[in-house]
C-alpha positions in Angstrom: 0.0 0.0 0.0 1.4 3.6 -1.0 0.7 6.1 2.0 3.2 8.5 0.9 4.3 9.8 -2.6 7.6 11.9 -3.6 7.4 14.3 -6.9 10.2 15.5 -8.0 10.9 19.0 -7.5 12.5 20.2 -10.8 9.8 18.5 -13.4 7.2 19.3 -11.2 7.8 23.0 -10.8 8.2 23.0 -14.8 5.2 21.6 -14.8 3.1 23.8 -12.6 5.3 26.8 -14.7 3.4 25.0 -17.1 0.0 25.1 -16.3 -0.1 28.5 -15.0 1.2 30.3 -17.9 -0.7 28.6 -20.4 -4.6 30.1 -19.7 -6.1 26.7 -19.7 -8.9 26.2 -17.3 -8.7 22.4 -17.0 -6.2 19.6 -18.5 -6.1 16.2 -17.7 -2.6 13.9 -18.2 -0.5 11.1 -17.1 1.7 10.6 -13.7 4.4 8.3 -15.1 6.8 7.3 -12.4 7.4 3.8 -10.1 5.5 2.3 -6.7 7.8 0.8 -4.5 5.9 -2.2 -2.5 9.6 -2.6 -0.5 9.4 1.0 0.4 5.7 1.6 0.8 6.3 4.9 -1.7 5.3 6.3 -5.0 7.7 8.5 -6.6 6.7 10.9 -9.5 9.0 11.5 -12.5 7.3 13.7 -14.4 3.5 14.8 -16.0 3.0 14.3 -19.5 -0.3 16.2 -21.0 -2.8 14.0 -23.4 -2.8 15.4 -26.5 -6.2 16.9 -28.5 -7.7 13.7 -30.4 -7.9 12.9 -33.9 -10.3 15.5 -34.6 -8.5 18.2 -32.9 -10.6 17.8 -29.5 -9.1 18.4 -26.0 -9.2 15.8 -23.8 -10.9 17.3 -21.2 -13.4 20.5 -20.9 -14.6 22.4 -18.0 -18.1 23.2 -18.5 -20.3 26.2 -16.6 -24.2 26.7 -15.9 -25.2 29.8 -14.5 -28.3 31.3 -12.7 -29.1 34.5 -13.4 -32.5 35.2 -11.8 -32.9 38.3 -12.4 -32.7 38.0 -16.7 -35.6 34.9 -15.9 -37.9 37.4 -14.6 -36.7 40.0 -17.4 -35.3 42.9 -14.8 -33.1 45.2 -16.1 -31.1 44.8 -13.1 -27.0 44.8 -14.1 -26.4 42.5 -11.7 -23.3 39.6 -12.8 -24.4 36.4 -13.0 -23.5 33.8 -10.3 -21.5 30.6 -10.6 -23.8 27.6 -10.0 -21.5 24.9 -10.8 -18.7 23.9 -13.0 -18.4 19.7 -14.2 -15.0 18.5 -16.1 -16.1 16.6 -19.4 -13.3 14.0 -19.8 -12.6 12.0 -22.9 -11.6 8.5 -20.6 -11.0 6.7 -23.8 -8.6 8.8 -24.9 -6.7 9.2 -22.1 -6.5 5.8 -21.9 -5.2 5.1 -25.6 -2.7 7.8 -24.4 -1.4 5.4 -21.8 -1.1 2.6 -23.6 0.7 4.4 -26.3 3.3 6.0 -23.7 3.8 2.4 -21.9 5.8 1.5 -24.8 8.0 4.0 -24.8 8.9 3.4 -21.4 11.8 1.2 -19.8 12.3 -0.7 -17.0 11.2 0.8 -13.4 9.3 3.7 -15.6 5.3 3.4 -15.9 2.3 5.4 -15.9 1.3 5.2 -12.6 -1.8 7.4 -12.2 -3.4 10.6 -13.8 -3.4 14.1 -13.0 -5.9 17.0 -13.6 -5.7 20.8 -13.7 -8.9 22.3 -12.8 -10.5 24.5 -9.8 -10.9 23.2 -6.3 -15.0 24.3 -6.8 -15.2 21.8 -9.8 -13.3 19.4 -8.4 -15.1 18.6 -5.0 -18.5 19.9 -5.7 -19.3 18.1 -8.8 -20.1 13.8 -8.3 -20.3 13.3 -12.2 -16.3 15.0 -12.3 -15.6 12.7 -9.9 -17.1 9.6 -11.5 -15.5 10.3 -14.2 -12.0 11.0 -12.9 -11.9 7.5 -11.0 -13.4 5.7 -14.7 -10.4 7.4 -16.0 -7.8 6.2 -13.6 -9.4 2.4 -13.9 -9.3 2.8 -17.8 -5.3 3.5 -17.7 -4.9 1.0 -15.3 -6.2 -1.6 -18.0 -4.2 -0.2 -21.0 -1.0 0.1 -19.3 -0.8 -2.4 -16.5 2.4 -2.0 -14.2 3.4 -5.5 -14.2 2.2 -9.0 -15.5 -0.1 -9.7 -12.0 -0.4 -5.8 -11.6 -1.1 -3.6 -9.2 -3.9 -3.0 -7.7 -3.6 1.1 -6.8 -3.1 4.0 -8.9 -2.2 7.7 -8.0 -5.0 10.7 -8.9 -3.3 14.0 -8.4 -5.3 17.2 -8.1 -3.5 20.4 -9.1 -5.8 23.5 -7.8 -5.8 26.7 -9.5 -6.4 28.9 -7.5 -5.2 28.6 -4.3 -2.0 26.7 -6.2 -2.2 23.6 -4.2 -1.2 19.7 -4.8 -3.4 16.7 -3.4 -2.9 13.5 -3.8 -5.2 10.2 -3.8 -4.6 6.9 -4.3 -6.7 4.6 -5.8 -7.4 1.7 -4.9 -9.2 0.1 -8.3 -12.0 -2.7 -8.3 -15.0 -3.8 -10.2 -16.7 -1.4 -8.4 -14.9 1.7 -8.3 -16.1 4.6 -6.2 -15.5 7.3 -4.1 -14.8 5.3 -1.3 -11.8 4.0 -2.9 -9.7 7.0 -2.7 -7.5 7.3 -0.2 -5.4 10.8 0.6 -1.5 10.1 0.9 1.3 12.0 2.2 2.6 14.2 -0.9 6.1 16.5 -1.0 8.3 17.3 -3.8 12.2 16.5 -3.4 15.3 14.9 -5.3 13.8 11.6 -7.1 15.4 11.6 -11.1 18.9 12.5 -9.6 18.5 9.6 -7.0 17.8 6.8 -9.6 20.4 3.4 -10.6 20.7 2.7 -14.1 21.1 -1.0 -14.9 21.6 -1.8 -18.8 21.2 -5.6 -19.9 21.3 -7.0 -23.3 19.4 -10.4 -23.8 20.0 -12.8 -26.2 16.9 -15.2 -27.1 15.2 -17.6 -29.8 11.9 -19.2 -29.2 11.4 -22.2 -31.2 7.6 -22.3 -30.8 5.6 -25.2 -32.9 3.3 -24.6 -35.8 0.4 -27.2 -35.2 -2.4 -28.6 -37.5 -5.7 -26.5 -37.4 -7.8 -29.2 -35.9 -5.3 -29.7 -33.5 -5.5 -26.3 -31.5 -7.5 -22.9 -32.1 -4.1 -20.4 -31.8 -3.2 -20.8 -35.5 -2.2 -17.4 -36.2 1.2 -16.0 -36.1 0.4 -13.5 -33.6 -1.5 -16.2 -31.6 1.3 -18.0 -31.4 3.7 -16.1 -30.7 1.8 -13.9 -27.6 1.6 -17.5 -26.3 5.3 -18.0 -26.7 6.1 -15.1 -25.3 4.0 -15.5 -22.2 5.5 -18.9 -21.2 9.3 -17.5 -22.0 7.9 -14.8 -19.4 7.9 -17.3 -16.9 11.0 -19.1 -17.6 12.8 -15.6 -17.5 11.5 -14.9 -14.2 13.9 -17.4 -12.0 16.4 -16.5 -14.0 19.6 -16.0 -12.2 21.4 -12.6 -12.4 24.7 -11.0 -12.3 24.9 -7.3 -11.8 28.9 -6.5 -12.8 30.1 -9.8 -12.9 28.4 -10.7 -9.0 26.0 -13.0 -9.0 23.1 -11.3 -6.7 20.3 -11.9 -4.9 18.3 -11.4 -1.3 17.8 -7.3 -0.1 21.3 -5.7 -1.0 21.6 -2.5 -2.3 23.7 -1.2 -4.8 25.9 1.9 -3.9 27.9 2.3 -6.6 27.2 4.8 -9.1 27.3 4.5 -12.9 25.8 2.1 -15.4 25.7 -1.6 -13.7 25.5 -3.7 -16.1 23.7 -6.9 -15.9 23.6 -10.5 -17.2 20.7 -12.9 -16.8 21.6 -16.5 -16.8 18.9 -18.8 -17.7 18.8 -23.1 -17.5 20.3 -24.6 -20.8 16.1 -25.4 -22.3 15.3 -28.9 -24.1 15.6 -28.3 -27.9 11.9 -27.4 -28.4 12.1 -27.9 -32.3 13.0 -31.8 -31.5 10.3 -32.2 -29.1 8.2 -30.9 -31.9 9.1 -32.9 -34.6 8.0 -36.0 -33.0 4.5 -34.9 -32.3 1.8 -35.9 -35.1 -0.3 -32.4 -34.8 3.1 -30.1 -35.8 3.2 -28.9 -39.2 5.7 -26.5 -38.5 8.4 -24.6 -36.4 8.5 -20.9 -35.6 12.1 -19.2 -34.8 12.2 -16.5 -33.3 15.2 -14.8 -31.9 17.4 -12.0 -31.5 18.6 -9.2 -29.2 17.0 -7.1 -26.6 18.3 -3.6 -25.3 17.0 -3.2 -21.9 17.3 -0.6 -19.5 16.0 0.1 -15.8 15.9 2.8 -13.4 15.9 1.8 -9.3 16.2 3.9 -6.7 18.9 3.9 -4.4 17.0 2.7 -1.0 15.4 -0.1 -3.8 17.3 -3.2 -3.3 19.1 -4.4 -6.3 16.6 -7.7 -6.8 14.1 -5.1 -8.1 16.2 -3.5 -10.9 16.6 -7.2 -11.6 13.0 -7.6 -11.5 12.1 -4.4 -13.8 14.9 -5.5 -16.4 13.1 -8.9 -16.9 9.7 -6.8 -16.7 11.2 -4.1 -19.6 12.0 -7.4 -21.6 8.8 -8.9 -22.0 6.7 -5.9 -22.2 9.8 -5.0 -25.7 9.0 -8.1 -27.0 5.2 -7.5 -26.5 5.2 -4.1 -28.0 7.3 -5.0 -31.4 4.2 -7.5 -32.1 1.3 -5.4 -31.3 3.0 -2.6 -33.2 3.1 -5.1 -36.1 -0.7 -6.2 -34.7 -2.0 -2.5 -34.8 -0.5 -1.7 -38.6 -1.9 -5.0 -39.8 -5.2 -4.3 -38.5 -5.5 -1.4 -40.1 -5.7 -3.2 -43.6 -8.9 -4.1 -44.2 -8.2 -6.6 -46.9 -8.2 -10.6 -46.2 -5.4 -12.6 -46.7 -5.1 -16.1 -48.7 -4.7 -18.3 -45.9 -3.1 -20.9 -48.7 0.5 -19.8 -48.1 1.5 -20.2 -51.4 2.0 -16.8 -52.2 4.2 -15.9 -49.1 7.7 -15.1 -49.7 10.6 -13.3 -47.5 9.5 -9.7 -49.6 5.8 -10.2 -49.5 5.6 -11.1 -45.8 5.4 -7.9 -43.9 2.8 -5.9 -46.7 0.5 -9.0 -45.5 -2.0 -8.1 -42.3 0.1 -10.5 -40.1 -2.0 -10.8 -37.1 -4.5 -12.7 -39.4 -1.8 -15.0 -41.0 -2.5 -18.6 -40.4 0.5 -20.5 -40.6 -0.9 -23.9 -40.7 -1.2 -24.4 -44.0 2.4 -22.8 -45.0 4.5 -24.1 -47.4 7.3 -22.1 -47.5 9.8 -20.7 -45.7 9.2 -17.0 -44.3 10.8 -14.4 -42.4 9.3 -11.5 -40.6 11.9 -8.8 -39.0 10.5 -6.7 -36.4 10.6 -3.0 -35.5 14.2 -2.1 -34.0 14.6 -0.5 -30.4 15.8 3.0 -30.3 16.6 5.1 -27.1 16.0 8.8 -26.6 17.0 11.1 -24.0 14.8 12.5 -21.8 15.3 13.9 -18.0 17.8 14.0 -16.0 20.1 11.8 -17.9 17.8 9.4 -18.3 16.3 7.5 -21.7 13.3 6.6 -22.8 12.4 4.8 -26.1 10.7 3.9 -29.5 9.8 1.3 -32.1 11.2 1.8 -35.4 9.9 -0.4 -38.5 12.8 -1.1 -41.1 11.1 1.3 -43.2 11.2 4.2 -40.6 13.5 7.0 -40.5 14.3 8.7 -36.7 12.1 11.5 -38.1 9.1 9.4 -37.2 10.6 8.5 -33.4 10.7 12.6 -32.9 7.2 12.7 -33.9 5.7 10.5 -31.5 8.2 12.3 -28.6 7.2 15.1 -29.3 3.1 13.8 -29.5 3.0 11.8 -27.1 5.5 12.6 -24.5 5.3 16.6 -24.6 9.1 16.7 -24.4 11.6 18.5 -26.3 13.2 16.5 -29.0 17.4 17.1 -29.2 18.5 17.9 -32.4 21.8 16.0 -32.7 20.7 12.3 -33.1 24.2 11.2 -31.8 22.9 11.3 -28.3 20.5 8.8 -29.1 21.2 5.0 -28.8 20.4 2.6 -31.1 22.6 -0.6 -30.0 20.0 -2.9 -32.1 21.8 -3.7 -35.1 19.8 -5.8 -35.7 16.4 -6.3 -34.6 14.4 -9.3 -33.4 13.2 -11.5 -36.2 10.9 -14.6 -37.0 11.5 -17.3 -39.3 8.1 -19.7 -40.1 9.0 -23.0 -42.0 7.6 -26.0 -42.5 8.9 -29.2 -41.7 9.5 -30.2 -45.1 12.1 -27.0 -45.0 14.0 -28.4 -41.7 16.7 -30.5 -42.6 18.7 -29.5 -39.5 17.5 -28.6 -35.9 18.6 -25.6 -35.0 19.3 -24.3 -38.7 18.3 -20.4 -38.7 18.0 -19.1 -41.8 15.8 -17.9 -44.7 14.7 -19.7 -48.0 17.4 -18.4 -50.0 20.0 -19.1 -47.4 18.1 -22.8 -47.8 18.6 -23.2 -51.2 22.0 -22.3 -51.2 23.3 -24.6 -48.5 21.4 -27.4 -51.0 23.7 -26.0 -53.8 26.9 -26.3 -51.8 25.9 -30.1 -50.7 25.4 -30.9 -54.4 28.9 -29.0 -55.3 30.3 -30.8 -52.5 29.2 -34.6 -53.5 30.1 -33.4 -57.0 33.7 -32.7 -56.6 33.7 -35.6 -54.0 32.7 -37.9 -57.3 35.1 -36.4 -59.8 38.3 -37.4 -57.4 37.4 -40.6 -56.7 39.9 -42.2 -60.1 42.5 -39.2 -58.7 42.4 -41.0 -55.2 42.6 -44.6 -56.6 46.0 -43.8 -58.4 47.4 -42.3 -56.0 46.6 -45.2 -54.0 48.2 -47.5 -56.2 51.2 -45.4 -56.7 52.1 -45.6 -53.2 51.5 -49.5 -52.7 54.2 -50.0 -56.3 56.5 -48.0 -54.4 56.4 -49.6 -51.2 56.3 -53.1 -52.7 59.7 -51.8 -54.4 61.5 -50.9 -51.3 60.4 -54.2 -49.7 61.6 -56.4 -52.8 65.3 -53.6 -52.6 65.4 -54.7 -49.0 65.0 -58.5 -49.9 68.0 -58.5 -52.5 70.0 -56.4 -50.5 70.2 -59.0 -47.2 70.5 -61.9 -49.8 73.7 -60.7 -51.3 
């Protein structure tokens, strides 16, 4: 349970700077930070605005009624009209698709933790339907950007006042049943938080080797089906991982004092070779690869032990590999046009223009590959990164876009200070078993083809010596059958 929450004091300030100076009557955003269970704290990082909609639309909207007796009963009195009440008009749904889109582009230790509004201490207490709609609003980010795979079950609402300029802060405990009753006020003060954080940096080498079975033989026959599965039961397998943090194998409550970038390694059990498993079972048509490297940061506090950077690094994994396929997901979706689910037509090029979360890849017949959108890091406060999804297409044009969107934040202008240490992104290879010759053979259908022209090349040129090796044979038994007949008449004489 949170019972007391730390902002920090720079972005914070900024942000009230913010929301002063800009005229507006009423916003609504997102609180992205981290909730410490060990420490019984929330700590803020910063507040990020929701942007106007697709049609230009605010997110939120303070609307007034007024009673102005005196113009009912059509007196000329001058008298100003007085202030009845005031309710906040919030697009939840939005803010929500907001969240979700600005869980991706945060790493390890980093998530949106709450929501925030700007708006009058009169419209915020005196109206029930503003607050109705503020707690739907912290429930509806809760469900499209979850903290962690069990999730919590709290989330912070912050209240920024007007006039007087005043913080509060509520958390929220969220149910089926979410009311007013379920917020609770929390201890809330600004101090040092971004300058306090650990950064732990791990790069994870994987390959899932997941089986493509026969459609009567299960109902999760598409490729992104499959591999959401995959990708859940790796979760699990991940999560007793081992870890080294700078060569020292860790574990229990210790803290890390050092400063710098720790770097850590996760060591997982040597896994049965899935692909040999699969190939005995009668329902597999097929093997799925897929493999690669992940970039992964995390941010921990100091007090944090160092278990729980280990924790958020595995977390910041898992969530990477989630988002490359519902990036993939949501682009595919968008095409409205079916796909022929006879496979025929699928190649290495034609692959990614197909809607791929509709691809059914039990009746493939040849071999494809699928590469998915590469990681990219971005600075953001305090020395700290944040990131983006770039498709192969993409240029970092379209990664300063969506910071600048969806995060509010300025964008630097020298893309050197960027990281991109994904070479080469995660990919997916689908093939058929009549395209396995070899377990554990990665490659493509041209890469196929050729290793079959070098085996033929080989047995060729093993042929065409065969005479060259049989002289040479004979040559050597005439010459030692000469020595030994030399040596005969030698001891004889």
């Amino acid at each position: 349970m949170v019972k007391a929450v730390i902002g920090d004091e720079t972005q914070l300030s900024l942000a009230e700077d913010r929301l002063s100076q800009s005229g507006l009557t009423s916003q609504v955003g997102l609180v992205i930070g981290k909730l410490s269970s060990k420490l019984d704290r929330g700590f803020i990082f910063d507040l990020v605005p929701t942007p106007p909609n697709d049609a230009g639309e605010s997110a939120c909207s303070l609307l007034e009624t007024t009673k102005d007796d005196n113009k009912k009963k059509g007196s000329k009195s001058k008298s100003q009209p007085a202030l009845d009440s005031s309710t906040l008009a919030i697009d939840s749904d939005w803010v929500a698709e907001h969240s979700r889109q600005v869980s991706r582009m945060l790493v390890g230790g980093m998530k949106v933790i709450g929501v925030y509004v700007w708006v009058s201490d009169n419209a915020f207490k005196n109206s029930t339907i503003t607050l109705c709609q503020l707690l739907q609003t912290v429930k509806g980010v809760a469900e499209a950007a979850p903290i962690t795979q069990t999730d919590w079950d709290e989330r912070l609402l912050i209240h920024i006042c007007c006039s007087p300029r005043r913080w509060t802060c509520r958390n929220c405990v969220l149910s089926s049943n979410i009311t007013s009753s379920s917020m609770r006020p929390c201890d809330f003060k600004m101090g040092r938080v971004l300058s306090s954080l650990q950064m732990f940096r791990c790069t994870y080498n994987f390959e899932l080797r997941l089986p493509i079975c026969h459609e009567s033989a299960s109902n999760a026959q598409t490729l992104s089906s499959i591999l959401r599965h995959g990708i859940s039961l790796h979760a699990k397998e991940l999560r007793d991982a081992k870890a080294m943090i700078d060569g020292n194998l860790v574990g229990g409550e210790e803290l890390c004092t050092a400063d710098g970038t720790h770097e850590v390694e996760l060591l997982l059990p040597f896994m049965k070779n899935s692909l040999v498993e699969a190939s005995s079972q009668k329902d597999v048509v097929g093997v799925l690869v897929f493999g690669g490297s992940v970039c992964s940061y995390a941010y921990s506090n100091s007090k944090e032990p160092v278990m729980q950077a280990v924790s958020d690094i595995k977390d910041d994994i898992i969530r990477s590999l989630q988002s490359r396929l519902d990036l993939i997901c949501d682009e595919a979706d968008e095409d409205p046009d079916p796909i022929d689910n006879d496979g025929n037509d699928l190649s290495k090029e034609k692959l990614p223009e197909k809607p791929v979360s509709r691809l059914v890849l039990s009746s493939l017949r040849r071999t494809c590959f699928l590469s998915f959108p590469r990681r990219v890091f971005v600075p953001w406060l305090a020395g700290t990164f944040i990131c983006d999804y770039l498709q192969p297409s993409e240029t970092l044009e379209v990664l300063k876009e969506h910071c600048i969107e969806l995060m509010s934040m300025e964008v630097p202008t020298d893309s050197s200070t960027y990281l991109q240490p994904e070479v080469e992104a995660p990919s997916l290879i689908a093939k058929s078993f009549w395209d396995v010759a070899v377990p554990g053979h990665f490659a493509s259908g041209s890469s196929l083809e050729k290793s079959r022209q070098v085996d033929m090349n080989v047995e060729r040129d093993r042929q065409s010596n065969q005479p060259f090796n049989l002289n040479v044979l004979a040559a050597v038994f005439f010459l030692l059958l000469a020595i030994l007949v030399g040596f005969v008449l030698v001891r004889q004489k």
